[in-house]
RODO-2510 file (C-alpha; in nm, 4 decimals, decimal comma):
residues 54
     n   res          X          Y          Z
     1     x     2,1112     4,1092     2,4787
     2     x     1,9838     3,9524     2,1535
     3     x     2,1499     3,7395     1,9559
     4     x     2,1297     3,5674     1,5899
     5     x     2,3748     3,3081     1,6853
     6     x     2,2157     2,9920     1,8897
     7     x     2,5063     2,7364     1,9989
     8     x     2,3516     2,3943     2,0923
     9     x     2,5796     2,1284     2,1463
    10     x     2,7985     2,0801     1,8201
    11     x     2,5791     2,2844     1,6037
    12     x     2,5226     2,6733     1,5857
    13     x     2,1842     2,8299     1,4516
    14     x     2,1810     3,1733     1,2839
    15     x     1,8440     3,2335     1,2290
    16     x     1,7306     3,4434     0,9065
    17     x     2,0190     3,6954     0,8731
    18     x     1,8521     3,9820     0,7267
    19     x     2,0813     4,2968     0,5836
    20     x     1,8785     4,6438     0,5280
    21     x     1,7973     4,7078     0,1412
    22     x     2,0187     5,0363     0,2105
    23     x     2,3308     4,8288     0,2752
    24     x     2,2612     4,5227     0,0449
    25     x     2,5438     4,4822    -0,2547
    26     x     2,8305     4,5547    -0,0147
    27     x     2,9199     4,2372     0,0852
    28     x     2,7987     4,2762     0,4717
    29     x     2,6419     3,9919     0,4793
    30     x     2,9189     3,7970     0,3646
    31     x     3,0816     3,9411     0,6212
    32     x     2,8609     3,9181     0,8738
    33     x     2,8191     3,5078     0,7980
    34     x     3,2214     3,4628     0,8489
    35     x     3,2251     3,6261     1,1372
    36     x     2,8804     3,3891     1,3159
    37     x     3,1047     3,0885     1,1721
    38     x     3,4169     3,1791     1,3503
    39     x     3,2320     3,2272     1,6735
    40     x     3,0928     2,8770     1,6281
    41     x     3,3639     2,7158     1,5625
    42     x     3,5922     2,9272     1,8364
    43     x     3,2982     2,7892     2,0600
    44     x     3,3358     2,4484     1,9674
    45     x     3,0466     2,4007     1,7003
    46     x     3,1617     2,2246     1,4080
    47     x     2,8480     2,3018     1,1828
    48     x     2,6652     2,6281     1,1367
    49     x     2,3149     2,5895     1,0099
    50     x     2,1518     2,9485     0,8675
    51     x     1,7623     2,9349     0,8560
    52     x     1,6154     3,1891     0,6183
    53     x     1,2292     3,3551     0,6891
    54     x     1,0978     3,1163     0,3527
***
């Protein structure tokens, strides 16, 4: 299984979030970023850091 959520220590890596131009301007990836940052912190990760592909 894949996953876009790293947890290392006290700090979890999403890395480049990307939502399809079909589904942009719905607020999925709003939606999608609450959701990483409740798993981190329900995991014990105080800080989420989100990498884009720039």
């Amino acid at each position: 299984m894949c996953s876009i959520l790293e947890i290392t220590g006290k700090v979890g890596r999403v890395g480049a979030p990307v939502v399809d131009n079909r589904y942009r301007g719905q607020g999925i990836d709003i939606r999608l970023l609450a959701e990483l940052e409740t798993r981190a912190h329900a995991a014990g990760c105080p800080l989420l850091e989100v990498r884009d592909q720039r």
